[in-house]
C-alpha positions as CSV (number, residue, x, y, z in Angstrom):
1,X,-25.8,8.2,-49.5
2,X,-28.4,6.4,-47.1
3,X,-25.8,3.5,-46.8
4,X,-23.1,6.1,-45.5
5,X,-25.2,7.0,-42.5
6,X,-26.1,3.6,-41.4
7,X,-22.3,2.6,-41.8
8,X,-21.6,5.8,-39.4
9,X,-24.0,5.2,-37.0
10,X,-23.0,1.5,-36.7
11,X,-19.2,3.0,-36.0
12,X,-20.7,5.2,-33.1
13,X,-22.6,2.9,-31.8
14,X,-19.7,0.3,-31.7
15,X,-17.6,2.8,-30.4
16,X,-20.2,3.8,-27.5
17,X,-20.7,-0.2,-26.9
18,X,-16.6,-0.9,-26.5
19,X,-16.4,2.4,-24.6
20,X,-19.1,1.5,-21.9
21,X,-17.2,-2.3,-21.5
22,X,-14.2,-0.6,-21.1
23,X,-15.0,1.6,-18.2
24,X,-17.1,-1.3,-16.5
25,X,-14.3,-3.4,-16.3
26,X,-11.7,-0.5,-14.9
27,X,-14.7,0.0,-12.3
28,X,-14.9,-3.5,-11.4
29,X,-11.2,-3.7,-11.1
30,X,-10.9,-0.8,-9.0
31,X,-13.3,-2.0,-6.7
32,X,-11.5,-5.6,-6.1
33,X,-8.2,-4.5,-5.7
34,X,-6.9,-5.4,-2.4
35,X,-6.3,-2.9,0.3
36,X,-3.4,-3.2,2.9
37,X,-3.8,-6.0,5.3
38,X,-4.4,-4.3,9.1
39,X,-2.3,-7.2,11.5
40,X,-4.4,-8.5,14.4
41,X,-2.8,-7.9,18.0
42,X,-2.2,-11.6,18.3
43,X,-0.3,-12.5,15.3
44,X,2.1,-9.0,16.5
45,X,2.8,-10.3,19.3
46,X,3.8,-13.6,18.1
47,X,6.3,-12.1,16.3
48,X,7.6,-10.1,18.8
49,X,11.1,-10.9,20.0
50,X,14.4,-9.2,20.7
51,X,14.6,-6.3,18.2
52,X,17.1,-3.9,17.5
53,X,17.5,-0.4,16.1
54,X,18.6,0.1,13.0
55,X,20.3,3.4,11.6
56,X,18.1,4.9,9.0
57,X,21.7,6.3,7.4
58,X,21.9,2.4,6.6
59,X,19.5,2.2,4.0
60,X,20.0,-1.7,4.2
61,X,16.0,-2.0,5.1
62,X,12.9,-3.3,2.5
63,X,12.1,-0.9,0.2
64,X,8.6,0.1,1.7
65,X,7.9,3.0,-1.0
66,X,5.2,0.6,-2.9
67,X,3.5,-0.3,0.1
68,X,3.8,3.3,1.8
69,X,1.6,4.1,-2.0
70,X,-1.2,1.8,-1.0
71,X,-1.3,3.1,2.2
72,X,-1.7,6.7,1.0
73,X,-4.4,5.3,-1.3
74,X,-6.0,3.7,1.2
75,X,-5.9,6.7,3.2
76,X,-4.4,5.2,6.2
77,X,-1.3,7.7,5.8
78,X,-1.5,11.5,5.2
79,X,-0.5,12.4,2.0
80,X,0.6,16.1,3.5
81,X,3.5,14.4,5.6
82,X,7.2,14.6,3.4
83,X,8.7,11.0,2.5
84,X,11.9,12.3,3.7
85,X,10.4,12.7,7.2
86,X,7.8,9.7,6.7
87,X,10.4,6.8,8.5
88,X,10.5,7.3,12.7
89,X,12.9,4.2,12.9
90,X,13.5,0.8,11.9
91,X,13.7,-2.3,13.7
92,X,14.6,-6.2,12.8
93,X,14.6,-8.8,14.9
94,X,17.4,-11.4,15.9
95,X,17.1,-13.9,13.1
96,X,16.6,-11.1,10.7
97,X,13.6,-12.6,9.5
98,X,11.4,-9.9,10.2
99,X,11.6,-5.9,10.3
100,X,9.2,-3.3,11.8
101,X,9.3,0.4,10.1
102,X,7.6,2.9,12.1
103,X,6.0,5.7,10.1
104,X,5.1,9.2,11.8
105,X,1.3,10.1,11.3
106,X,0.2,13.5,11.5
107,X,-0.9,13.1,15.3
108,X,1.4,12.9,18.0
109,X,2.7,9.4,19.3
110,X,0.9,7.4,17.2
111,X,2.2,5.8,14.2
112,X,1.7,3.2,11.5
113,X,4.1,0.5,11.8
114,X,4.7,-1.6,8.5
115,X,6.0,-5.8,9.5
116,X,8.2,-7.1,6.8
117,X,9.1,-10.5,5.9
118,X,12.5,-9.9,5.0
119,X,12.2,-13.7,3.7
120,X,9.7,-13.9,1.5
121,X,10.6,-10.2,0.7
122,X,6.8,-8.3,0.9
123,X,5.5,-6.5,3.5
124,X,2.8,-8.5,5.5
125,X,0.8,-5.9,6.6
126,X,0.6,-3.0,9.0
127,X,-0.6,-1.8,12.6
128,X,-1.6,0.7,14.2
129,X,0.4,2.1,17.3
130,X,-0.3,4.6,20.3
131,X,2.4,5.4,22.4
């Protein structure tokens, strides 16, 4: 009977062990993951060139839903504005290499604006805009 209750508490305390590993390594992962790269003003402006509009009825753009994720995570953008409403305009430039989606933020004239390497296909980071 004794040897039922060691083998018990040896399951528990396994269990508690495994349990406490478990959630130390979801911590530590949580804590490394990467947050959305903020662009410096100098490497923006290198890129800037000729750009032009492009209809948001086009849907031909990068699909910026993963990265618009991160940036709610990151609380960068407001999780109260609608996705439908989220995309002011998009613009690429003249060797469609790069585009630039401008999101709406809840304040007025100022929004996030997302740069895309349409070649390598990710987004490479975002800014920061008031107009």
């Amino acid at each position: 009977m004794a040897m039922h209750h060691y083998l018990r508490l040896t399951f528990i305390l396994l269990f508690v062990i495994s349990s406490f590993i478990v959630v130390y390594f979801v911590i530590k992962k949580r804590r490394n993951r990467k947050a959305p790269k903020l662009l410096s003003k100098e490497n923006y402006s290198s890129m800037r060139e000729e750009m032009k509009e492009i209809p948001l009825a086009n849907d031909n753009f990068f699909n910026i839903w993963p990265y618009v994720s991160e940036l709610k995570a990151a609380k960068i953008l407001s999780n109260k504005i609608k996705e439908s409403e989220l995309i002011h305009k998009v613009y690429r430039n003249s060797t469609n290499d790069f585009e630039h989606v401008l999101l709406v933020t809840e304040q007025e004239n100022r929004f996030v604006e997302i740069v895309v390497d349409r070649k390598k296909k990710k987004a490479m980071g975002y800014l920061l805009l008031n107009l």
